[in-house]
Residue frames as qw, qx, qy, qz and C-alpha x, y, z in Angstrom:
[[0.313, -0.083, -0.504, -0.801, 15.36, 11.41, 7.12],
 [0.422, 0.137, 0.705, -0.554, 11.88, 10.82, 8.92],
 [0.379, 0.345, 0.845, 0.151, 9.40, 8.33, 7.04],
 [0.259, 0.698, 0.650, -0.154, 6.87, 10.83, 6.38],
 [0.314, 0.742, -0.113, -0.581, 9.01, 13.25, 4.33],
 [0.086, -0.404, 0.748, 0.519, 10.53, 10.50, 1.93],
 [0.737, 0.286, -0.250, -0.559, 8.84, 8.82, -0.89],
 [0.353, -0.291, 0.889, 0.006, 8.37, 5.35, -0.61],
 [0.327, 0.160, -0.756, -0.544, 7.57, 2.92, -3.05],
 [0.452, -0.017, 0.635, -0.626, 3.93, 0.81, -2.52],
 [0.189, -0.032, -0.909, -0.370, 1.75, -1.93, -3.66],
 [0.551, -0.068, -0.116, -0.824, -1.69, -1.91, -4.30],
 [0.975, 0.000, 0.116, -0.189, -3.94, -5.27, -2.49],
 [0.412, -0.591, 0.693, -0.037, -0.31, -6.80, -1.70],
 [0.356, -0.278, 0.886, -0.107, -1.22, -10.05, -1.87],
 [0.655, 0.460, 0.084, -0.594, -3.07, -10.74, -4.91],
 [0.427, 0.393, -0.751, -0.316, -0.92, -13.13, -6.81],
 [0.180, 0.112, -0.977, 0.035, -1.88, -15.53, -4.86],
 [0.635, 0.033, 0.141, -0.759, -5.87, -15.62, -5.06],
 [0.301, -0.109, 0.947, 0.030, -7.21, -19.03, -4.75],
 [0.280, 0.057, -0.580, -0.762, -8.79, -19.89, -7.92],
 [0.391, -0.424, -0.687, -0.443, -11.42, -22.20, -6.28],
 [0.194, -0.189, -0.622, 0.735, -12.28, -19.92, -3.38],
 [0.079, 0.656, 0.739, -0.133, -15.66, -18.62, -2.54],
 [0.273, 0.560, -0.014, 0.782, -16.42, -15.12, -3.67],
 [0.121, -0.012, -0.610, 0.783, -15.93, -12.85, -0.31],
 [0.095, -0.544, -0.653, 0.519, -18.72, -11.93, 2.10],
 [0.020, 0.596, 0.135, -0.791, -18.47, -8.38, 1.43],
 [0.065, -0.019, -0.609, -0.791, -19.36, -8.67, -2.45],
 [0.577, 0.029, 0.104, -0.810, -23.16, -8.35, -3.56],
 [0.604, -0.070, 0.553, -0.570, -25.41, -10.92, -3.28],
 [0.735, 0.622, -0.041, -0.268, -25.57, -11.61, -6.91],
 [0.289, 0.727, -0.621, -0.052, -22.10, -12.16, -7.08],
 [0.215, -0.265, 0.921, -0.190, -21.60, -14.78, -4.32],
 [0.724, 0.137, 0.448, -0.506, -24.88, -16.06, -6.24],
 [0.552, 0.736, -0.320, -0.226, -23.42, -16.48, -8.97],
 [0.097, 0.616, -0.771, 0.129, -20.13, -18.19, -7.72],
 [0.622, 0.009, 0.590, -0.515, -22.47, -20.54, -6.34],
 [0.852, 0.258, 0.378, -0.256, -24.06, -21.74, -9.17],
 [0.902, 0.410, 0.038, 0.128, -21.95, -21.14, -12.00],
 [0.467, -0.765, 0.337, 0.289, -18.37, -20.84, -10.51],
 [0.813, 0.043, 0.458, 0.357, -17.20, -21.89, -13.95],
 [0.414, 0.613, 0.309, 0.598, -17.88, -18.94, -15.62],
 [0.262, -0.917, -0.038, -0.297, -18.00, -16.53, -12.49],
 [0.687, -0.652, 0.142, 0.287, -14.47, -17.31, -10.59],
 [0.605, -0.120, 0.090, 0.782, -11.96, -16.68, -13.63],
 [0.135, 0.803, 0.355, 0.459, -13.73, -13.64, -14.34],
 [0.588, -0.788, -0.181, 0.005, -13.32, -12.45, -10.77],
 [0.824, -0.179, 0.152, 0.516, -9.83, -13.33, -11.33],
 [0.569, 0.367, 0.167, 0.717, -8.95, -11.46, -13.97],
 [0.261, 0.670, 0.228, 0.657, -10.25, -8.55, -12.00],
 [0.580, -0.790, 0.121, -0.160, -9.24, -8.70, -8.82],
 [0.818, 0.126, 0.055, 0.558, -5.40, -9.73, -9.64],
 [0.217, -0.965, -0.052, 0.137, -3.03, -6.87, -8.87],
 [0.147, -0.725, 0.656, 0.149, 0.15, -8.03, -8.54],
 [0.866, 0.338, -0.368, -0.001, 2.07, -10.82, -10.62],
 [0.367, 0.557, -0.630, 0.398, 5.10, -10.57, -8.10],
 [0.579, -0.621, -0.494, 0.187, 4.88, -12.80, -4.42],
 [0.294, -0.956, -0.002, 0.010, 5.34, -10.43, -1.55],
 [0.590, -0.622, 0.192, 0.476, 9.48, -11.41, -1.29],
 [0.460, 0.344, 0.362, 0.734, 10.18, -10.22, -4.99],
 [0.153, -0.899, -0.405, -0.060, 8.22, -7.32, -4.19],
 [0.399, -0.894, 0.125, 0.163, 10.30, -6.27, -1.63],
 [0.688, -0.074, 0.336, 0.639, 13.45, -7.12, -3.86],
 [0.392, 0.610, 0.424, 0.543, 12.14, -4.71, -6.11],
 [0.000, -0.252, 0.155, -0.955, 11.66, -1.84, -3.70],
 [0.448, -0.622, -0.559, -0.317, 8.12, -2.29, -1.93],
 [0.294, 0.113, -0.675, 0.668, 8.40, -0.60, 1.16],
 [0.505, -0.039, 0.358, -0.784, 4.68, -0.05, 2.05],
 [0.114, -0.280, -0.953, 0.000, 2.57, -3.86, 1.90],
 [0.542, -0.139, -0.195, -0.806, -1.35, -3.60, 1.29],
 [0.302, -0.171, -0.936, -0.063, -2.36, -6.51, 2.98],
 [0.557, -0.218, 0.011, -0.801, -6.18, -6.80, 3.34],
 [0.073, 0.195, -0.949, 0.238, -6.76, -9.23, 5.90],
 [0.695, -0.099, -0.303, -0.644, -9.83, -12.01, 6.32],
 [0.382, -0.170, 0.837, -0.353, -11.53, -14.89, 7.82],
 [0.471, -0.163, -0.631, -0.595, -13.57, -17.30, 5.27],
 [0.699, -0.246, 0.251, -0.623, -16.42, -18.65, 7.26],
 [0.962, 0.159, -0.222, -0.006, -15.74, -22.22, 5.37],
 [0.521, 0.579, -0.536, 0.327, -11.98, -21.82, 7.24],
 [0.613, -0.311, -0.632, 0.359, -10.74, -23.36, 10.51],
 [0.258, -0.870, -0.396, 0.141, -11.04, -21.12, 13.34],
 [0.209, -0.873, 0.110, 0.427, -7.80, -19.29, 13.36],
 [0.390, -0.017, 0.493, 0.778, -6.59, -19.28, 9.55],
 [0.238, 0.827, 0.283, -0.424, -6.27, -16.14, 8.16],
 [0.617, 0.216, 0.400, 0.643, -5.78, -15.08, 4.73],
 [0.150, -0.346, 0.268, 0.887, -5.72, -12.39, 2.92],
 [0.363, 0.560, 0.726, -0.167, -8.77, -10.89, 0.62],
 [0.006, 0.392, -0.326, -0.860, -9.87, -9.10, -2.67],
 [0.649, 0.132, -0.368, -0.653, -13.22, -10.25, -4.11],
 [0.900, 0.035, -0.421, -0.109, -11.74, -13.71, -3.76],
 [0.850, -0.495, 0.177, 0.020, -9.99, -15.46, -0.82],
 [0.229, 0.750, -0.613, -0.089, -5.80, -15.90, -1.02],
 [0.844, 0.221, -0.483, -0.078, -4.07, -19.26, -0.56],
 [0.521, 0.260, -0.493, 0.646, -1.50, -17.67, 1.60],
 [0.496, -0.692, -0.500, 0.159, -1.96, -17.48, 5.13],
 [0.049, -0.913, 0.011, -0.404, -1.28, -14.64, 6.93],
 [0.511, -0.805, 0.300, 0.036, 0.78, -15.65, 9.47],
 [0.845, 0.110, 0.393, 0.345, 2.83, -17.60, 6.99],
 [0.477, 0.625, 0.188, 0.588, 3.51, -14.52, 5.08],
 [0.172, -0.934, 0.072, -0.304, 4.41, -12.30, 7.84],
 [0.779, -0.425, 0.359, 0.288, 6.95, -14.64, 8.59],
 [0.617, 0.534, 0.305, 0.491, 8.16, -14.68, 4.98],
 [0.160, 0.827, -0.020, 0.539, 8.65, -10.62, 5.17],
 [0.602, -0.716, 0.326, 0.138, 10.34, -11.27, 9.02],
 [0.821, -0.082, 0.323, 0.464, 12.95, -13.64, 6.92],
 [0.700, 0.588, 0.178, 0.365, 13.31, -11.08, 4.75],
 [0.208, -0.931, -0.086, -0.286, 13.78, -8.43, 6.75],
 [0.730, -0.621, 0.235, 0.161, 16.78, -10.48, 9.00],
 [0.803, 0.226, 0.357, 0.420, 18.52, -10.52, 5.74],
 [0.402, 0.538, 0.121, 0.731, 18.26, -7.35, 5.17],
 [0.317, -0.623, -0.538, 0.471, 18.95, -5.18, 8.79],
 [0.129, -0.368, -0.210, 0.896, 18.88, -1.98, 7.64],
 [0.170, -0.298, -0.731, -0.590, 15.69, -2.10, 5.46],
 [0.230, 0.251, 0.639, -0.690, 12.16, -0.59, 6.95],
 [0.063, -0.268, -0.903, -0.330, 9.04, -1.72, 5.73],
 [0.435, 0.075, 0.430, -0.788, 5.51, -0.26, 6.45],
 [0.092, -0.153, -0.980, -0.092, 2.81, -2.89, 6.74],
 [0.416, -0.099, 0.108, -0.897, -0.92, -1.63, 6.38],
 [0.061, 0.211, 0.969, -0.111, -3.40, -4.21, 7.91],
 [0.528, 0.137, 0.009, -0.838, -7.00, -3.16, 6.62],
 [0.520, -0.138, -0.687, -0.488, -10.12, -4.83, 5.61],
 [0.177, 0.151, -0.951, 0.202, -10.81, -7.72, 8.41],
 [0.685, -0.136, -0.397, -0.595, -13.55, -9.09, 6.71],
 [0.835, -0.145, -0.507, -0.157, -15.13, -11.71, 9.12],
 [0.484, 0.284, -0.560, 0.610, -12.79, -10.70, 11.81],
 [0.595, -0.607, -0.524, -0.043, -13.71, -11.23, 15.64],
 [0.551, -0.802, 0.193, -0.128, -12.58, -9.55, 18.98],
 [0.772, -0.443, 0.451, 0.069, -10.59, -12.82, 19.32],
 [0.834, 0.209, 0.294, 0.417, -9.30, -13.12, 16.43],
 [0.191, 0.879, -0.244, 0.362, -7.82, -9.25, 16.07],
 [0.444, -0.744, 0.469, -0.173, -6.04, -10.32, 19.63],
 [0.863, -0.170, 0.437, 0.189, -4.81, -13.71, 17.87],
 [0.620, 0.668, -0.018, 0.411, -3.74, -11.85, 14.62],
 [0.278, -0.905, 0.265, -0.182, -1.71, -9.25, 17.56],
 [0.684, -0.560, 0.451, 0.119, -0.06, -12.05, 19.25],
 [0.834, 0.414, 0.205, 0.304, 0.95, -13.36, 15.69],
 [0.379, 0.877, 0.028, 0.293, 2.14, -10.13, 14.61],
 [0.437, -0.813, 0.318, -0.216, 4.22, -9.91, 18.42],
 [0.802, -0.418, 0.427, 0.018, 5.74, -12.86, 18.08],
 [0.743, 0.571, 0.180, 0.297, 6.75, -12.73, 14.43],
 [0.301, 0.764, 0.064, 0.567, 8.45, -9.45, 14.31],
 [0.616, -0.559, -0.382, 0.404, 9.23, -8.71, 18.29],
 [0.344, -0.720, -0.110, 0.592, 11.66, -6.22, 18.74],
 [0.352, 0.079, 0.498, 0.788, 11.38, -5.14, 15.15],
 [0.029, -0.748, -0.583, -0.316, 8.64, -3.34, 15.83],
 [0.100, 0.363, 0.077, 0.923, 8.38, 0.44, 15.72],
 [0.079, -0.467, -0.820, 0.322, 6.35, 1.46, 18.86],
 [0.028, -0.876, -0.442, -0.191, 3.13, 3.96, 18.08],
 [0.265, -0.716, -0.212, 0.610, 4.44, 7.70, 18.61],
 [0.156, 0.866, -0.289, -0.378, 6.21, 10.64, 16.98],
 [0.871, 0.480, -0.083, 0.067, 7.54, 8.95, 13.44],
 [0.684, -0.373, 0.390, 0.490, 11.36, 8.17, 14.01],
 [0.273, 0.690, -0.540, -0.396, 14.14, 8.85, 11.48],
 [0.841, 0.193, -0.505, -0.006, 15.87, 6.19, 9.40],
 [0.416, 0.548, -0.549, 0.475, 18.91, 6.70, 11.93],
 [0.487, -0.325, 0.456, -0.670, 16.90, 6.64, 14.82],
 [0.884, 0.141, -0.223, -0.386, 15.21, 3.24, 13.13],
 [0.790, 0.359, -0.488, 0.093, 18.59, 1.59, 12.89],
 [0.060, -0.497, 0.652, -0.569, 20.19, 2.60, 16.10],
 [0.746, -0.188, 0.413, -0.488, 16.92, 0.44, 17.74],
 [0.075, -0.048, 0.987, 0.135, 17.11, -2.56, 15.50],
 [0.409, 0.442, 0.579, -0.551, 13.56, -1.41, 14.46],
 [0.047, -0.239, 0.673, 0.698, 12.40, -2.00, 11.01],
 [0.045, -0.422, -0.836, -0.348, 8.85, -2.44, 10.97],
 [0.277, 0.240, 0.135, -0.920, 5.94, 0.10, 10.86],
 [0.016, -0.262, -0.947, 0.186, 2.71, -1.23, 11.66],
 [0.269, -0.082, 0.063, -0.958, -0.50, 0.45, 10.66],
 [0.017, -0.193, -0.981, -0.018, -3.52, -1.68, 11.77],
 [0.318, -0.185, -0.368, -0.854, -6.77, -0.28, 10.72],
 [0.597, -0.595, -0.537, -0.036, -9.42, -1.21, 13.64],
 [0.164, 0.658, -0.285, 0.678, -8.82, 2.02, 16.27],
 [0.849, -0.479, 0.033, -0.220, -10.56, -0.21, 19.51],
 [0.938, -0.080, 0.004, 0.337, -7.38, -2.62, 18.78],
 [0.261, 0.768, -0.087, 0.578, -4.87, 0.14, 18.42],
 [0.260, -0.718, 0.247, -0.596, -5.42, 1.48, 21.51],
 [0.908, -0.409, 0.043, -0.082, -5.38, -1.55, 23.39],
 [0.887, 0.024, 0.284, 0.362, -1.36, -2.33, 21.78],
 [0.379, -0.818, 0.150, 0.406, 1.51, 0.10, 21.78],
 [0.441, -0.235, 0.671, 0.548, 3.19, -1.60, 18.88],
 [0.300, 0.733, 0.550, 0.266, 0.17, -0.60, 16.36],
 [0.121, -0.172, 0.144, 0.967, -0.18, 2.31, 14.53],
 [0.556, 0.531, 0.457, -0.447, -3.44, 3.75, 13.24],
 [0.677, 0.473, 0.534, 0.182, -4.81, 3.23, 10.06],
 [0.158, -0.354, 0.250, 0.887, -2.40, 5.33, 7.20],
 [0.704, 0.523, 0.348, -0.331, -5.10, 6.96, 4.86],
 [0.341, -0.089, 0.733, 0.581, -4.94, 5.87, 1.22],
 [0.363, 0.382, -0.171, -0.833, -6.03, 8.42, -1.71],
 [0.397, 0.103, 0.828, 0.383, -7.81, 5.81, -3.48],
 [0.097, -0.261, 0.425, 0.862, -9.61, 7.12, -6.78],
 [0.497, 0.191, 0.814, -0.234, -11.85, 4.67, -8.09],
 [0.338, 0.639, 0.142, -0.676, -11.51, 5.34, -11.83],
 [0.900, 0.282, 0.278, 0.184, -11.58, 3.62, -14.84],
 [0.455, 0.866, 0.120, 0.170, -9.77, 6.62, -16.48],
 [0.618, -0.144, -0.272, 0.724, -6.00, 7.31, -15.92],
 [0.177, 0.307, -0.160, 0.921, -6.49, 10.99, -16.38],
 [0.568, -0.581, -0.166, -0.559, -9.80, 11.21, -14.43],
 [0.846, -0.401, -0.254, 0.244, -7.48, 9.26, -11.69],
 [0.569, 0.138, -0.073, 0.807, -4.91, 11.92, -11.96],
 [0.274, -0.662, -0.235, -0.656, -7.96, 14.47, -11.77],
 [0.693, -0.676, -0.170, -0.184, -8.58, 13.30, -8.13],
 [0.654, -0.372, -0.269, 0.601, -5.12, 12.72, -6.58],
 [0.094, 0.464, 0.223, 0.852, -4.90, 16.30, -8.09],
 [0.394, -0.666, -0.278, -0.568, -7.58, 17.55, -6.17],
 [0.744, -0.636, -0.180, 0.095, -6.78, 15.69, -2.80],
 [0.614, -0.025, -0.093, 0.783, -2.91, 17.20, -3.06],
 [0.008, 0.447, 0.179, 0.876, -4.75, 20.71, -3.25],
 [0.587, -0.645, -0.291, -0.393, -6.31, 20.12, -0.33],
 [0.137, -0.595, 0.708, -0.355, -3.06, 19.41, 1.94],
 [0.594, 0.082, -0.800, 0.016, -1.45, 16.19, 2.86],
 [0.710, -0.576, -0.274, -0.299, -2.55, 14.49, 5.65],
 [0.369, -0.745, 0.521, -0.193, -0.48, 14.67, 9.18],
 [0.689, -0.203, 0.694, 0.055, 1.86, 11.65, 9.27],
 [0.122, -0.086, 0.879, 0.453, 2.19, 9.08, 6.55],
 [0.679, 0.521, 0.203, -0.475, -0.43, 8.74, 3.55],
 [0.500, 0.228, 0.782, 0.294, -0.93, 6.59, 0.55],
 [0.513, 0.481, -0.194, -0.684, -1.51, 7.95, -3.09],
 [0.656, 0.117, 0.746, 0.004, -2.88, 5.30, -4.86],
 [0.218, 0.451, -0.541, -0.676, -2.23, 5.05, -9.04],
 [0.246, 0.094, 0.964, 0.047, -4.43, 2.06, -9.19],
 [0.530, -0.166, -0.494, -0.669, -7.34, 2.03, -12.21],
 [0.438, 0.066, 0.775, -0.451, -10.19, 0.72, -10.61],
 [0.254, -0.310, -0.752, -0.524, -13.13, -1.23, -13.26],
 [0.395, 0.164, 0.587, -0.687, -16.67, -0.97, -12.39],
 [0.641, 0.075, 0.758, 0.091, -19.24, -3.25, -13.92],
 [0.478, 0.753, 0.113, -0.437, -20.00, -1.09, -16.70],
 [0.328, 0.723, -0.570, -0.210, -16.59, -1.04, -18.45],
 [0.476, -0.175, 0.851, -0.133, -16.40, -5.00, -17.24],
 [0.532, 0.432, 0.659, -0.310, -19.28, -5.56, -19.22],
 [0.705, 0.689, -0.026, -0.168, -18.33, -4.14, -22.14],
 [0.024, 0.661, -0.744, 0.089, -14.69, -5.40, -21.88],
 [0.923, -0.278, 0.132, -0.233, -15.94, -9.09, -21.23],
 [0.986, -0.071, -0.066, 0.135, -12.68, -10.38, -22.35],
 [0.011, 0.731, -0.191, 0.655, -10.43, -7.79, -20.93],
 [0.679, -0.482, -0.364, 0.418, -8.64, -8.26, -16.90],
 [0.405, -0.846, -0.110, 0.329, -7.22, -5.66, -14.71],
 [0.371, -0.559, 0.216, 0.710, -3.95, -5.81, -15.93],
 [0.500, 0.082, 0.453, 0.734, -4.78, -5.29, -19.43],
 [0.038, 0.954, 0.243, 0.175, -7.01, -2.34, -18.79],
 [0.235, -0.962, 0.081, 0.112, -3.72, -0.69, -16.80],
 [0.763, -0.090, 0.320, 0.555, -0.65, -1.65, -18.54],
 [0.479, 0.486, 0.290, 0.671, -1.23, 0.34, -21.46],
 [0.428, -0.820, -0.364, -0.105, -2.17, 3.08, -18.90],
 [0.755, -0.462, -0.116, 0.450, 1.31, 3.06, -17.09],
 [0.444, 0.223, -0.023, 0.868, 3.25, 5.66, -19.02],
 [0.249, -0.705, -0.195, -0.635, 0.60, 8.52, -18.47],
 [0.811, -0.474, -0.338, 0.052, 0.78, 7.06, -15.09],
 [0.749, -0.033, -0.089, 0.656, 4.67, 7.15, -14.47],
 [0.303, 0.341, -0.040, 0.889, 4.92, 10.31, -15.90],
 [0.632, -0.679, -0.094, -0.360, 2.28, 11.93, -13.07],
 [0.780, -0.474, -0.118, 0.391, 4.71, 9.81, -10.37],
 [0.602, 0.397, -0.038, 0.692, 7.74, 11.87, -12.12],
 [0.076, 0.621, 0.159, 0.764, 6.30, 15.28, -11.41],
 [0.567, -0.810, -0.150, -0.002, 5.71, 14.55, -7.47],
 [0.129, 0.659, -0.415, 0.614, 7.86, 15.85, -4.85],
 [0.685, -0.045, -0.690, 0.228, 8.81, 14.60, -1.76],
 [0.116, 0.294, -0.160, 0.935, 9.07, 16.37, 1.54],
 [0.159, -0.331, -0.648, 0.668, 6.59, 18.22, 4.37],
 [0.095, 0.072, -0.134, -0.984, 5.32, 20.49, 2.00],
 [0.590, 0.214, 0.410, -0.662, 1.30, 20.97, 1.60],
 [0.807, 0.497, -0.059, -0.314, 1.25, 19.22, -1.97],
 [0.037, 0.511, -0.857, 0.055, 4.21, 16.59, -1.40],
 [0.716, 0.177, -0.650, -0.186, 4.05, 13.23, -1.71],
 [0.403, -0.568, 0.706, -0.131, 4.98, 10.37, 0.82],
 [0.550, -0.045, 0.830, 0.084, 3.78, 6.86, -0.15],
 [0.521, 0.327, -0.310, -0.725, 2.74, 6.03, -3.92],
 [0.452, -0.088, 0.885, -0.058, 1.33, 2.64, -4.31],
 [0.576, 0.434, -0.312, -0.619, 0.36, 1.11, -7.63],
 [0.876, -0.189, 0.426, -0.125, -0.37, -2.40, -9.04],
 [0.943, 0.149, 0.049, 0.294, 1.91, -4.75, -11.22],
 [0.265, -0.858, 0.373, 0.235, 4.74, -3.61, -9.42],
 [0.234, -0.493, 0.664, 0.511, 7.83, -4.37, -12.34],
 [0.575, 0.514, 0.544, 0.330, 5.82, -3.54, -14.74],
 [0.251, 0.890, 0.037, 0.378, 6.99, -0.29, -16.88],
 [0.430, 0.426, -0.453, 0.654, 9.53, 2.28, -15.27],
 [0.451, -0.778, -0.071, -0.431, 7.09, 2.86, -11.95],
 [0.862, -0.293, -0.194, 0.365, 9.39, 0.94, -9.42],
 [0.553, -0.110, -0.045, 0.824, 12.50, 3.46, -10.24],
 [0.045, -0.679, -0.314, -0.662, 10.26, 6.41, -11.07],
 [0.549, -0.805, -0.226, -0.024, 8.71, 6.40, -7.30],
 [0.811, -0.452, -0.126, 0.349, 12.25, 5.55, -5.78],
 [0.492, 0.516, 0.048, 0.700, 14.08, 8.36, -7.85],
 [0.152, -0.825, -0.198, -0.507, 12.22, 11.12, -6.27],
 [0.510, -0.849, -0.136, 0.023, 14.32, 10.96, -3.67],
 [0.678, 0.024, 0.100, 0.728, 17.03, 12.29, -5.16],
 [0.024, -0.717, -0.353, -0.600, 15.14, 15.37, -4.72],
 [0.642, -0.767, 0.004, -0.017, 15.21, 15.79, -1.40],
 [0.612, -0.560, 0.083, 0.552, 18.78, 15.17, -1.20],
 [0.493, 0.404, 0.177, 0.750, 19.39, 18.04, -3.90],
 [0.248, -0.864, -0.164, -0.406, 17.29, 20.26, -1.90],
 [0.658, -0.704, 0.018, 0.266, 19.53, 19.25, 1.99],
 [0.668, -0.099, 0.036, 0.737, 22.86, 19.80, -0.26],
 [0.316, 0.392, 0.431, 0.749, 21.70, 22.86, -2.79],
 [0.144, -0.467, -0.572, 0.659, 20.32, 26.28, -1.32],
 [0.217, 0.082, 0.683, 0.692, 18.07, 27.14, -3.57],
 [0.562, -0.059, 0.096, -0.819, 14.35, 27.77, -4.70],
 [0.628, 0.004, -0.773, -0.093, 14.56, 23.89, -5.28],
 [0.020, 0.018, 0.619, -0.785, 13.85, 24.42, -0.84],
 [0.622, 0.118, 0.074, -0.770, 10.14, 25.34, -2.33],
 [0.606, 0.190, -0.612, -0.471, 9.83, 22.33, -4.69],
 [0.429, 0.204, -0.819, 0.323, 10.88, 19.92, -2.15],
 [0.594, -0.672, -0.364, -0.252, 7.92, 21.10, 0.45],
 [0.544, -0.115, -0.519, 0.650, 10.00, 23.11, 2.69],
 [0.137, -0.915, -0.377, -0.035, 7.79, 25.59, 4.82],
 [0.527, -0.369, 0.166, 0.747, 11.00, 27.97, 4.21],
 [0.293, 0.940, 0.084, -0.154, 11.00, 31.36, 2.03],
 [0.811, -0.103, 0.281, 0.502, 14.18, 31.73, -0.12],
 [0.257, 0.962, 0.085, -0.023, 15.57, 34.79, -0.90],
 [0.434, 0.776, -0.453, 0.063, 18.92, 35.25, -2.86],
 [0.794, 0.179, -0.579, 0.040, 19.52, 31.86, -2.26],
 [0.354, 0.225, -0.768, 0.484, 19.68, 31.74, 1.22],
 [0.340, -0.644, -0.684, -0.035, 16.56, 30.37, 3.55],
 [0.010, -0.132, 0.270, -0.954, 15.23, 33.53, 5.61],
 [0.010, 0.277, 0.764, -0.583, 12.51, 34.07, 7.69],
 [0.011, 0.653, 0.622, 0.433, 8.99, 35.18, 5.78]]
């Protein structure tokens, strides 16, 4: 089975349980904000919190649970030593980055026949020299568990190497320089307060054909300051809990597979909350009704195959 027809299971901003509660607000927010945090960081950092919190699980429950695609949006604070990095989302994490890519190596030696895909994005604040000191991290963590940059392997092809990590690192200068990187995987993201006006848009972008390779559908509500503002005592997760069934059921109704309006990666936040964990991870039990069953269930499944009295044929 090759990565990019199966459905894997994903988390939205990874590394969010651990935001540090008295960290500056990032760089990349407006001016107002980080003016704010400034003066009155009592009333302007658990706000932040509650709405820039994703996940409740650390990264190695995660991956107990199923996670097999890691958001991790990677940073430099200006107030930090030269080479700790953390991890970012409005607010600064606790957990370093190379401390937590060790964490998901240990897990990973525990478990050898497990593959992971690991999307580096963001690097807010992030130099030359430090993308080539996050590299050597990432080389020396994970060595010969990295997946080198080409045509996507199978699982079988995965295991035979002793390879078990897919790397997408989002910065295409640094890419090219480092065999063991992958480019950046894109990631539908929505940006909607509304679940069904978020369902509107992956809608739309599945009507447009999946992208080549691996891709990211993102089920994640997004606030914006309007609905903040009238929600003042309201957080992330309790705008998208109640949210999750409508949600789920939408994950139910994808399809795995090559086809133009198939799935591959779904990534959502509080990952074990509701049924989304086994929802995502079901859907491949599709695919393997479609490799045993010769059927029109061939169409559902995104095979570029015609099927005529139940036996594939040539259009």
């Amino acid at each position: 089975m090759i990565a990019e027809k199966c459905e894997h299971l994903g988390s939205h901003d990874t590394m969010t349980y651990c935001l540090n509660k008295k960290s500056p607000i990032s760089q990349t927010q407006s001016w107002l904000l980080q003016l704010l945090g400034k003066v009155l960081p009592c009333v302007t950092r658990p706000v932040v919190l509650r709405w820039s919190t994703t996940q409740v699980l650390d990264v190695t429950k995660q991956l107990d649970a199923g996670v097999r695609y890691l958001d991790l949006r990677i940073a430099h604070m200006l107030v930090g030593t030269e080479k700790n990095l953390h991890f970012v989302h409005m607010v600064y994490t606790t957990a370093l980055v190379e401390d937590t890519l060790t964490e998901i190596s240990e897990w990973l030696e525990n478990h050898p026949r497990e593959v992971v895909i690991l999307a580096c994005r963001n690097f807010e604040g992030m130099t030359e020299d430090l993308h080539e000191y996050l590299v050597a991290c990432i080389q020396n963590i994970f060595g010969d568990m990295l997946c080198p940059r080409g045509e996507l392997p199978t699982l079988n092809q995965l295991w035979s190497r002793g390879q078990q990590v897919i790397l997408s690192y989002e910065e295409e200068s640094v890419v090219s320089r480092h065999g063991e990187l992958w480019p950046g995987i894109p990631y539908w993201w929505a940006d909607q307060v509304k679940a069904q006006e978020l369902i509107q848009y992956l809608e739309r972008m599945k009507s447009c054909g999946r992208p080549g390779g691996l891709f990211v559908a993102g089920i994640n509500l997004t606030e914006n300051l309007a609905y903040v503002l009238g929600h003042p005592s309201q957080s992330l997760r309790k705008m998208t809990l109640p949210n999750l069934p409508y949600l789920s059921a939408w994950v139910r109704e994808q399809c795995p597979g090559p086809g133009a309006r198939c799935t591959n990666i779904i990534a959502g936040d509080f990952i074990g909350a509701d049924t989304f964990v086994g929802d995502v991870i079901r859907l491949n039990e599709k695919l393997l009704r479609c490799s045993h069953v010769p059927s029109a269930a061939h169409v559902e499944c995104g095979r570029e195959e015609w099927v005529r009295g139940g036996v594939p044929a040539s259009p």
